[in-house]
C-alpha positions in Angstrom: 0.0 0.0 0.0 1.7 3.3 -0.7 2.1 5.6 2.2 -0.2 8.4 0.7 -3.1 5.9 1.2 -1.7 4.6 4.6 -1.5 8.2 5.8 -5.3 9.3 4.4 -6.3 6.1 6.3 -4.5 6.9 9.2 -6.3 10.4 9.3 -9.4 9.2 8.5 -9.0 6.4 11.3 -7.9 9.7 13.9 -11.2 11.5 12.4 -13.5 8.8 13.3 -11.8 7.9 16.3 -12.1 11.3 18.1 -15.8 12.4 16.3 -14.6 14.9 14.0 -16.8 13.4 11.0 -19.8 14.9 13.3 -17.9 18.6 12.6 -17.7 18.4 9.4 -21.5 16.6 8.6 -22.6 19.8 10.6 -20.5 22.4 8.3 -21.6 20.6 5.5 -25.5 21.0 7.2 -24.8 24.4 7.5 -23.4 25.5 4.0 -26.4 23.7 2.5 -29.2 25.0 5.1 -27.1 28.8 3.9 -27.2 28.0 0.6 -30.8 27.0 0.3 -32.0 29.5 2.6 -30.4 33.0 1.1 -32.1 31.7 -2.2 -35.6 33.4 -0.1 -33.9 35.5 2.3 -31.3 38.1 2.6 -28.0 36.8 3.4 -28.3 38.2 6.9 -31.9 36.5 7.5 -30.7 33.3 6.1 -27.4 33.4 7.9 -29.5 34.3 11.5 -31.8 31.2 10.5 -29.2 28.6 9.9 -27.0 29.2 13.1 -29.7 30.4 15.7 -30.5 26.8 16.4 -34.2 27.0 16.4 -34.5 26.1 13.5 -32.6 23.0 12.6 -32.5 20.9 9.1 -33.0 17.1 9.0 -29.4 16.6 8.8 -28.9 19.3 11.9 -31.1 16.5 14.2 -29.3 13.0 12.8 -25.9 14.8 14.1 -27.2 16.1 17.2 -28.3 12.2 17.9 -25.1 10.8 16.7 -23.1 13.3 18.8 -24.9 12.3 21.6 -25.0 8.6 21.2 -21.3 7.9 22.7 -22.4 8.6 25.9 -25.1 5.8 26.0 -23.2 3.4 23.6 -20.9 1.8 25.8 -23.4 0.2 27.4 -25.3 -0.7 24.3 -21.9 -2.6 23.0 -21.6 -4.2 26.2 -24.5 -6.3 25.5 -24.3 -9.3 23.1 -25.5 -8.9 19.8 -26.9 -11.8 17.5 -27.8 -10.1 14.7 -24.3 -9.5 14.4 -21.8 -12.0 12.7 -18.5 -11.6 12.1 -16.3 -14.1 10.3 -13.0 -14.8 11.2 -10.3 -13.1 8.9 -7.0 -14.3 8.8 -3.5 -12.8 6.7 -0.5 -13.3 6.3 2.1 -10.2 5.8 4.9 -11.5 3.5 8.5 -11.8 5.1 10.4 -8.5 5.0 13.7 -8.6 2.8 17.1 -7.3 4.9 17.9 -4.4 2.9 21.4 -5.0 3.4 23.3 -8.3 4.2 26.8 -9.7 5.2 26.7 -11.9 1.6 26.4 -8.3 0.0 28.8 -6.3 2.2 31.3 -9.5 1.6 31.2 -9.6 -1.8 31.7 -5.9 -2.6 34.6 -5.7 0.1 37.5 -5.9 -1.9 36.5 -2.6 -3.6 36.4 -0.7 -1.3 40.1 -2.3 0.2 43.8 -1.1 -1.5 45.0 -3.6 -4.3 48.8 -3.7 -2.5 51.2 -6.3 -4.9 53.0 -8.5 -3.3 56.6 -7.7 -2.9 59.4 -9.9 -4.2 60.7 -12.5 -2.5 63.9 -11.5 -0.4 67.5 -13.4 -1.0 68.1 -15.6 2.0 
């Protein structure tokens, strides 16, 4: 997998984990609700609509029930479900390659070493 898509997943994962993704369903909410509303209204009417919190889109009340719902849902996951099933997944990584070994560093060695010659032999 390259690392761009390990890092967007790892983002994502940090979004989900720590309920971010309710932030940005409500910004999105809100640009839409803006959108639609200033069609009708001023920009400042609209605008005083959208965030006043009185009046809320269908969008606006899913979020503010799945914001809330961590509070209860431990003890809803506590609880055994059977209409749940979940298969057993097994994989298997494939063995890493050593980047470097002593059968490579041994072989190029004598590069890296001086070539000395060999002297001649010395009269006894």
């Amino acid at each position: 997998m390259p690392r761009r898509a390990l890092r967007l997943l790892v983002i994502a994962s940090l979004l989900l984990a720590t309920g971010a993704h309710w932030a940005v369903l409500q910004s999105a909410a809100w640009a839409g609700m803006l959108l639609s509303r200033s069609r009708t209204q001023t920009l400042a009417r609209a605008a005083g609509s959208t965030f006043d919190g009185r009046h809320p889109c269908g969008v606006c009340l899913k979020v503010r029930r799945g914001a809330g719902a961590p509070k209860g849902q431990a003890a809803r996951l506590s609880q055994p479900r059977e209409d749940l099933f979940f298969a057993p997944v097994s994989f298997r990584l494939p063995p890493r390659r050593p980047l470097w070994t002593l059968a490579t560093a041994t072989a190029r060695l004598p590069e890296f070493l001086p070539s000395f010659e060999t002297p001649p032999p010395r009269p006894a």
